[in-house]
N, C-alpha and C positions, 0 to 999 in steps of 0.2 A: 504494500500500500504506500502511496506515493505522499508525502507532506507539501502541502502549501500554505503559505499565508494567506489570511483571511482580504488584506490589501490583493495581493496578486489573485485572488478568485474572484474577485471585483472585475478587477483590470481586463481578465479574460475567461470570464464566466463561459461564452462562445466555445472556444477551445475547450475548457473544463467541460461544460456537456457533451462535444466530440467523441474528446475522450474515454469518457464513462459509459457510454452508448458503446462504445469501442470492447468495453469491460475491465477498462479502468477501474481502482479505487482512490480516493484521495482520503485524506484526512485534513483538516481546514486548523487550524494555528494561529488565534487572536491573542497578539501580548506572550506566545513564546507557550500559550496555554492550548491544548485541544479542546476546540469548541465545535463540532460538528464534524460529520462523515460523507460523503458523498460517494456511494456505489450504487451497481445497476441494480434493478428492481431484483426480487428473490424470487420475485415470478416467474425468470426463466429460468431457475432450476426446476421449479414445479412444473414447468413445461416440457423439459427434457424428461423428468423421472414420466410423467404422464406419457410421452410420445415411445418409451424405451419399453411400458407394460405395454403398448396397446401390439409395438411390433413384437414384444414375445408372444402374445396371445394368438397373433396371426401366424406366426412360425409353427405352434405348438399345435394350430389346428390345419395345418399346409400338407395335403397331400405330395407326398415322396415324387418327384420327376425321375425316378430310376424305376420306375414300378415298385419301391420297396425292398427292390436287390438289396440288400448287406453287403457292404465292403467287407474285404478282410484285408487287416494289417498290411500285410506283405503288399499286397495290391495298391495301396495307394503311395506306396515308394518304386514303382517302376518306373 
């Protein structure tokens, strides 16, 4: 997580939401003190965990494209 002054996230608030859209974090520094956090929403984790059950779900109920054949070991290092 990146620090900046609370003066300089003034200056360029613009670039700071770039940034963090980007999945930047900052930490904002009023008087040498932390005063505030600025990271992307935690939404898009809840996004990713949501989009990663829905494709095991469709895997888990995906008919085999081999007919079901079984590999065996040896067979997939030739």
């Amino acid at each position: 997580m990146a620090v900046i002054s609370a003066a300089e996230a003034n200056r360029s608030f613009s670039r700071l939401l770039r940034e963090v859209a980007a999945g930047r974090s900052f930490t904002v520094l009023s008087r040498g003190r932390a005063v505030a956090t600025i990271s992307p929403p935690q939404q898009a984790a809840a996004t990713y965990g949501a989009a990663r059950e829905r494709l095991l779900q469709r895997l888990i109920h995906q008919v085999p494209s081999d007919g079901g054949r079984a590999w065996k070991r040896d067979e997939l290092y030739d």
